[in-house]
N, C-alpha and C positions, 0 to 999 in steps of 0.2 A: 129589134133587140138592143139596148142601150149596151155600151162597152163602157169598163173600166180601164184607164189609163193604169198602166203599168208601174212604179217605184223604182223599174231595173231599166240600167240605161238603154237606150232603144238603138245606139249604133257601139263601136267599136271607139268612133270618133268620143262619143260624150262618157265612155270608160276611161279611156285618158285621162279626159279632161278633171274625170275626178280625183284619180291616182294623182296626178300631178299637183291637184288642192292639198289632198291629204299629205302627201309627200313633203309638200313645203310649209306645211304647219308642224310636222314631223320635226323637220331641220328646225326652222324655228325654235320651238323647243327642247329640241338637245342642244342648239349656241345659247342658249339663255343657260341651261343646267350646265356648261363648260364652263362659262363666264362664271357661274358662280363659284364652282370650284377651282379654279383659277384664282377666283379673289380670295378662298378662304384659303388655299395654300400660300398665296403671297401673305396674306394677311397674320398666318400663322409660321410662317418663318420670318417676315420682318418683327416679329414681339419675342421671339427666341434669342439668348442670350450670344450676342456673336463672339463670344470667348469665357472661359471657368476658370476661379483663381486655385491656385496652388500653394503651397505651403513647404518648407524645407523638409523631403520626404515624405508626400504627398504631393502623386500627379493625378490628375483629372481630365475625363472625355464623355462627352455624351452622342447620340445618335438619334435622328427623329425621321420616320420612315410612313409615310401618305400611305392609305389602307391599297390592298392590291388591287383592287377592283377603280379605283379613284376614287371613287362617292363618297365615302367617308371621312371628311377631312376639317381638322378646327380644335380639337377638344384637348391633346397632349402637350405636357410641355415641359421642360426641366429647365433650373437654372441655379445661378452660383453666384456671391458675389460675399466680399469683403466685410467686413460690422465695423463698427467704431471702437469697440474692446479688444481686436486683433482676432478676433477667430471668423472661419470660416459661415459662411450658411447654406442651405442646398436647399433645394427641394425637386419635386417631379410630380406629376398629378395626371388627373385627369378628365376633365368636362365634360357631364352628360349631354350628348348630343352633338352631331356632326357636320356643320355649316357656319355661314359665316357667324351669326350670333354663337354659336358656342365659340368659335376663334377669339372675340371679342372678348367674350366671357372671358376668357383662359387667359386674354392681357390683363385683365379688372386683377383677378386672384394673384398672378405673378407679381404685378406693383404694390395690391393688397401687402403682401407677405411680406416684402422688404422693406416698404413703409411701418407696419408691426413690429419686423426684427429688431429696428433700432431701437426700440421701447421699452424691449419683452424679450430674457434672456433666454427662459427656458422656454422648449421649440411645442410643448401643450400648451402653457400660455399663448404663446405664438399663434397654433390654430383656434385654442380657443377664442380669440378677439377677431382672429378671422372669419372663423363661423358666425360669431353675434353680428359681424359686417357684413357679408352677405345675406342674413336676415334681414338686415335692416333696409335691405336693397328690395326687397318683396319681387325678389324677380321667381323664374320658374326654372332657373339651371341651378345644380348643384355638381362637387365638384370631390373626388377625393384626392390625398394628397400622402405625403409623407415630407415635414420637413424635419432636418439635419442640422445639429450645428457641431464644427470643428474645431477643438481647441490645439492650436499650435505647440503652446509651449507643455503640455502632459501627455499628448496623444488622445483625449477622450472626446470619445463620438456620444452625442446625446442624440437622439431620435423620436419621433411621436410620428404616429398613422392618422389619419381620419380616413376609415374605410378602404386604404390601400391595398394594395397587393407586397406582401411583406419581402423584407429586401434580403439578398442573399452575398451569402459572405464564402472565404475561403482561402488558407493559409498556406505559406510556400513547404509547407511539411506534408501536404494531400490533405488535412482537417476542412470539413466545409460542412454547411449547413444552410437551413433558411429561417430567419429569426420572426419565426411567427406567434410575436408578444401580443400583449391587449392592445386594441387600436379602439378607438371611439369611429361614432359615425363619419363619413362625409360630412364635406362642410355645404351647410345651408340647407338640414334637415330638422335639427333639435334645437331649439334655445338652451341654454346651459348645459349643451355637451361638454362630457372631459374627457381630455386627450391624456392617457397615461404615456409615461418618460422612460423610456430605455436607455441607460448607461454604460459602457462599455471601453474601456483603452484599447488601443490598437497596437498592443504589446510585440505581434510577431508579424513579419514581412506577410503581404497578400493583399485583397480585395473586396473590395463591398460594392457589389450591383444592385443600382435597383431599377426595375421596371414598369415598365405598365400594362394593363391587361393584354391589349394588341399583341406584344411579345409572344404571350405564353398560352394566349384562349386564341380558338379559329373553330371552322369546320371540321380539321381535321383530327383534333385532338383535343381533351377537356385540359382546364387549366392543372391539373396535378400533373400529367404528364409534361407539361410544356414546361413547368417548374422543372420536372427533373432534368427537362433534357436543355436547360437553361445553366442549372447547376452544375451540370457534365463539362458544360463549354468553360463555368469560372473557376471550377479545380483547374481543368488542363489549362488556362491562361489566368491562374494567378499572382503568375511573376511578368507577365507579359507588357508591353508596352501601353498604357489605357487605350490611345485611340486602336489599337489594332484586337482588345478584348471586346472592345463596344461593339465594333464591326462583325465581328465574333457570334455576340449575343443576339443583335439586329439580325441576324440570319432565320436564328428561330423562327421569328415573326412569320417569313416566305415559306416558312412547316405548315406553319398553321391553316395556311388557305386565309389568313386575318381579312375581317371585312372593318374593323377599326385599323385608325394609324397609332400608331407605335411608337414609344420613345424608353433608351438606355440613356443610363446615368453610373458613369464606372469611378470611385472611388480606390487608387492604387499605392499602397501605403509602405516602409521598408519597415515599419515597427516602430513601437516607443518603449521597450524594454528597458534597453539599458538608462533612459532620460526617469523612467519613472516608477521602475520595478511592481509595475501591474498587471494584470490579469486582460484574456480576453473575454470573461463571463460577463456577460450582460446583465444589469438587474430591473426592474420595473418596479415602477413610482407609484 
């Protein structure tokens, strides 16, 4: 009677021996997926802005917080910096997708934006030239954003979205809200998208946060809720120190269960009332 040779190891000895094969392809494997997210968080805290300018009654702080699980890490980012007409510019965003190529990404778009700023006053303009540049780039990331510009000497905050997550505000009297105006696409989806302009003076002491989905969307809760309980944190510190609101807000995130990383952007202002006797109603362009 002929026999067939078995597939199942034939001692205890050659059980080992394969546990031990698989075992250290295993390792292997997970120090290659360490290393990478290792580089994408180095990668993406060395392209983040290692300070945010301020203004005579305007302070600023931001927060950037690696997904809670690690894996997801690359795509958030906020930043700040000075223009050549004396105002302010911000922005905060967020890259589809979570490795080093979207970290990459997410430095392209940050240089993008402040390269455009100096060109292009108003902050639609702004992403719109943005968006035509990342087209032009025929890559496969896209990216949403919100950028900001500050005028020192009136108080007024101009604003434009591309697909973001709308930014929330709130006054040292308990008024607060979240200003979810027209936003156009993400950038690097439409050719000739347009980004509508939100205008507003910063007439009464308080804050303007804004986030990224990370924040406010998780396992544990849908993004409405995580809006509110985001909005709960910028009433009760709307006179608060920025960095210690940010801190604040970034906690949400750890609500969430967030399997994305996370970034705040706190905007803390004493008012321009009396400099400009204006309003804080926003209007759209």
């Amino acid at each position: 009677m002929a026999r067939h040779r078995s597939s199942h190891p034939s001692s205890a000895h050659e059980l080992l021996g394969r546990l031990g094969r698989l075992t250290a392809q295993a390792l292997d494997h997970a120090e290659l997926h360490r290393a990478r997210v290792e580089l994408a968080m180095a990668l993406q805290r060395g392209l983040l802005p290692a300070g945010l300018p301020t203004a005579p009654g305007l302070w600023t702080a931001a927060r950037y917080a690696p997904a809670r699980n690690g894996l997801d890490i690359g795509g958030d980012w906020y930043d700040g910096f000075a223009l050549p007409d004396g105002t302010l510019a911000f922005s905060i965003g967020d890259v589809q997708g979570h490795d080093v190529e979207a970290a990459a990404f997410m430095g392209q778009v940050r240089i993008g934006l402040r390269a455009l700023a100096t060109g292009a006053v108003d902050p639609g303009e702004v992403l719109g030239r943005a968006n035509e540049l990342l087209l032009s780039m025929a890559g496969e990331l896209f990216a949403t954003c919100t950028f900001l510009r500050f005028d020192p000497a009136t108080g007024e905050l101009s604003d434009a979205r591309a697909g973001h997550v709308p930014a929330l505000w709130a006054s040292a009297d308990g008024r607060c809200g979240i200003e979810d105006d027209d936003a156009g696409l993400p950038l690097g989806i439409l050719p000739g998208e347009v980004y509508p302009v939100t205008r507003r003076v910063l007439s009464e002491p308080g804050a303007v946060v804004l986030v990224t989905d990370g924040v406010v969307e998780g396992p544990s809760f849908p993004i409405e809720e995580g809006m509110t309980q985001v909005l709960s944190v910028v009433r009760a510190g709307a006179e608060a120190e920025p960095g210690r609101l940010a801190a604040d807000v970034i906690k949400v995130a750890e609500r969430t269960g967030h399997k994305d990383d996370a970034a705040v952007l706190v905007l803390r202002h004493d008012g321009f009332h009396e400099r400009t006797g204006g309003t804080e109603a926003g209007t759209a362009e």
